[in-house]
N, C-alpha and C positions, 0 to 999 in steps of 0.2 A: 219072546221069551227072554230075551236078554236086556231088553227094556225093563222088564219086571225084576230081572235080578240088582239092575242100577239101582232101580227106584227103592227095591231093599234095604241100600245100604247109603240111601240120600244122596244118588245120584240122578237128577231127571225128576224127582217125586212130587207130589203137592208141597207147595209150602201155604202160610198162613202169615196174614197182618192185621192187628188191629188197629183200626181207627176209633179216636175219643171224640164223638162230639165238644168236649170244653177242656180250655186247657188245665182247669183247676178247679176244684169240687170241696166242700167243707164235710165235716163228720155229718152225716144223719142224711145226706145226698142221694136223689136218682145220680146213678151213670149210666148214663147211654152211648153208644157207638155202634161200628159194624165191625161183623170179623169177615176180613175178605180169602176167599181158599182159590188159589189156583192151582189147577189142574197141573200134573208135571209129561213125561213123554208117555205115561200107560197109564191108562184104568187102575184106582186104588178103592177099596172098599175103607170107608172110614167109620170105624164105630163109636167115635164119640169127637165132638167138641167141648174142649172144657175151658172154662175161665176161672182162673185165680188169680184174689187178692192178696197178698200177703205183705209185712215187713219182718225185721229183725229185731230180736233183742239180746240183751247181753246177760248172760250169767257168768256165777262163779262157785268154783269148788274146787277146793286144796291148793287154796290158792292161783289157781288158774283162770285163765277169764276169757270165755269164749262167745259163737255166737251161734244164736240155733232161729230157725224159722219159723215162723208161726203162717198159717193157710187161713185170714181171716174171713172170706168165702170161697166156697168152691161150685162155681153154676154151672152147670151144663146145660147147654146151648143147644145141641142137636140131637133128634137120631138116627140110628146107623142109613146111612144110603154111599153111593157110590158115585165118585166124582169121575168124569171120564177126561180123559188126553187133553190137556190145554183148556177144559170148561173153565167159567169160573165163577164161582157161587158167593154169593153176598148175603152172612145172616145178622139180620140187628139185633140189638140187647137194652136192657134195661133191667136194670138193676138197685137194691135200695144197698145202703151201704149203713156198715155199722155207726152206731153212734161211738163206738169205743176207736173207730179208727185214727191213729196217731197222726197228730199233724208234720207237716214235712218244713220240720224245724230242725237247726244243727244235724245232727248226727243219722237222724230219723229219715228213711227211705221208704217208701210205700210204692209197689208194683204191681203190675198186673200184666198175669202168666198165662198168656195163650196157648191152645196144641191143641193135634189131633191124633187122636189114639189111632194108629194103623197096625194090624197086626203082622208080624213077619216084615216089620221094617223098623227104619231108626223115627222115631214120630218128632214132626217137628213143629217146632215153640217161636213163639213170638214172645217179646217184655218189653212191655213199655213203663217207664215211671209216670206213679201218680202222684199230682201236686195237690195235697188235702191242707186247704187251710182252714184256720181257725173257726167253728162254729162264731156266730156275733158276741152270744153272750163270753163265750172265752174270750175274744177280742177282748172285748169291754174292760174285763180284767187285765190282761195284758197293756192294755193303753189307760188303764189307771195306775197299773205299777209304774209304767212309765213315765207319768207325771207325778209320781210319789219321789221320782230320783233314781228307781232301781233300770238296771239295763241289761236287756237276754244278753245271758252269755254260751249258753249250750240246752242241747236238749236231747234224753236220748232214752230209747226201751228199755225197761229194766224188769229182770226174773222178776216175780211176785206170785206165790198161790196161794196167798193168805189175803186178796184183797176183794175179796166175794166174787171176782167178775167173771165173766165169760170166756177172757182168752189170761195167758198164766202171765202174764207184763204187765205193767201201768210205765206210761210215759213221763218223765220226770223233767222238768222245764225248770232249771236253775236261773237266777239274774243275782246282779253282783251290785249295790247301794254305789252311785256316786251322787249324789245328795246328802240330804242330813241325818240319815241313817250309816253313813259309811264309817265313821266312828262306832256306830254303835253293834253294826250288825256283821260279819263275816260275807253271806251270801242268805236267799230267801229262795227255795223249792216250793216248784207251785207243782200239784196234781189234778187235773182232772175229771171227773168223771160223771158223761154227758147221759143226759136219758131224756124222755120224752117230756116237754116242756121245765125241765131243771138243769141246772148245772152245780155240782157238789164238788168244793174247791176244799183240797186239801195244802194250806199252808205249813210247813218246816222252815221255822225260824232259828237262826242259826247264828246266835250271838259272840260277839268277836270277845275272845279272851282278855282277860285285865287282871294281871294280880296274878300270884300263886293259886289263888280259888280258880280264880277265872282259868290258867291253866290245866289246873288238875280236871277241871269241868269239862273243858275241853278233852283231856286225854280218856275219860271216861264216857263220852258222847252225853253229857248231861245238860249241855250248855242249848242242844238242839230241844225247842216248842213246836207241838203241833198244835194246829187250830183246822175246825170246820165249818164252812158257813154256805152258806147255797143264794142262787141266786136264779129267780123263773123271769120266761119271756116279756112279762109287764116290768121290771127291776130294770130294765134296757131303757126307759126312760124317764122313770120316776122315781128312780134311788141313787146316791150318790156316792158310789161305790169305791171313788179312794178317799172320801171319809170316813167309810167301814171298816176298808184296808185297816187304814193310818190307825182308828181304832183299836185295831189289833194287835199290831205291833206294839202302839203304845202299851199297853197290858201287859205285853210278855216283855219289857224291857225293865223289867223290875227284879 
């Protein structure tokens, strides 16, 4: 009896760990692992294992700037059965992972929230960070910005529920010209957003002020161009994708 009162209040109880099969995963990815449950000093009835994805992103209102969570899956893993004294249970997972999930660039954290619902006790969690890089065809882009001159400088979730998609952020991936654009341009935001054999790249070009106009443009956020262009899994080797860039730029530097 007094076993079961520890185990209440996460003393002696099951705890929980996940193992990743791989240390790093891209958007549109199986994950696979194990979650391992051991048993603590009593018999616990356990009615749920769950696994969450999630990261963060930032908003703002009234001026203030905060961060709120976003749950970009929620799996359950088990159901209800009863771990007894020191057992210990090993259940595997697999999993498809969103194509919207944020790469783990600058600012950008992506986790994964394990626990087990126990009732009449403190339920307990496991978090491991997940390292989500770049789908290829994102690469692709990113290492033609690269060789255009531009260099990541930050990258990070931001409020949106105006951008049609499934979760309320899009991840914004800034770079900063030190090549031949660094006269011409401020910085260059690249967006995202992956789906099943495309990739739809939202550029904000962000032209460096000159002049009273060039100021005043600036103070008015007018001097920022957006562009859209996409790119599918055959364009990864038979399109030449920082002359499409460069293309572009060129256009809006007028």
């Amino acid at each position: 009896m007094f076993k079961n009162l520890l185990a209440s209040v996460g003393i002696g109880a099951a705890t929980v760990d996940t193992q990743l099969f791989y240390d790093s995963v891209a958007c549109g990815d199986l994950l696979e692992g194990e979650v391992y449950i051991n048993g603590g000093d009593t018999a616990q009835d356990i009615d749920d294992i769950y696994l969450k994805i999630a990261t963060k992103y930032k908003r703002e209102s009234d001026d203030n700037t905060y961060y709120e969570e976003c749950v970009m899956v929620n799996y359950r893993l088990s159901e209800r059965f009863t771990i007894q004294a020191k057992e210990k249970v090993v259940v595997p997972f697999s999993l498809q992972l969103p194509d919207e999930l944020p790469v783990s660039l600058g600012k950008t954290s992506v986790y994964v929230r394990t626990g087990l619902d126990i009732k009449t006790a403190i339920n307990p969690r496991d978090t491991d960070t997940l390292k989500v890089l770049p789908h290829p065809m994102m690469q692709r882009v990113i290492e033609a910005l690269e060789n255009l001159g531009f260099k990541f400088y930050q990258a990070e979730c931001e409020y949106n529920n105006r951008s049609g998609r499934k979760y309320p952020f899009v991840q914004v991936l800034e770079f900063r010209p030190v090549g031949k654009y660094s006269t011409h341009l401020d910085e260059l935001e690249v967006i995202f957003n992956l789906s099943v054999g495309k990739l739809e790249v939202l550029l904000e070009i962000d032209k460096r002020a000159r002049g009273l106009g060039g100021w005043m443009s600036e103070a008015l956020d007018i001097d920022e161009r957006r562009v859209r262009f996409q790119l599918t899994q055959s364009d990864l080797n038979g399109t030449d994708v920082e002359a499409m860039i460069d293309d572009i730029i060129q256009s809006h530097l007028g």
